[in-house]
C-alpha angles and dihedrals in degrees: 000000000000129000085253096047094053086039084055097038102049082052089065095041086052101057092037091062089050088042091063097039083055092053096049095044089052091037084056097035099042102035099023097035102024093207117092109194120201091264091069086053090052095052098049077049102051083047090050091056082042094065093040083046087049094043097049090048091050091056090043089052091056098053089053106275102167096025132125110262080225091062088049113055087044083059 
């Protein structure tokens, strides 16, 4: 696997896990609870900006983002 595939690969491990952390937190707050408070609006807000921050690093990565000027002029 190359240095932009596991790049790639640990974003969207990483926002899985939170995903799931985010789920868990509105499923207890708004079935258990029944009373959802702005900061559980903020936080499925700030995930949702998660998953647009991990899509656009995925697309730089792609293109080359972290990579040595060098590597990337013999490509």
């Amino acid at each position: 696997m190359s240095s932009q595939e596991g790049s790639a690969a640990y974003l969207a491990e990483d926002r899985a896990l939170s995903t799931i952390v985010v789920l868990v937190r509105l499923y207890a707050r708004g079935l258990l609870i029944r009373e959802l408070g702005m900061d559980d609006y903020l936080i499925f807000f700030g995930q949702v900006i998660a998953w647009v921050d991990m899509a656009l690093s995925a697309k730089v990565i792609r293109y080359g983002a972290g990579e040595h000027l060098v590597a990337l002029v013999q490509n």
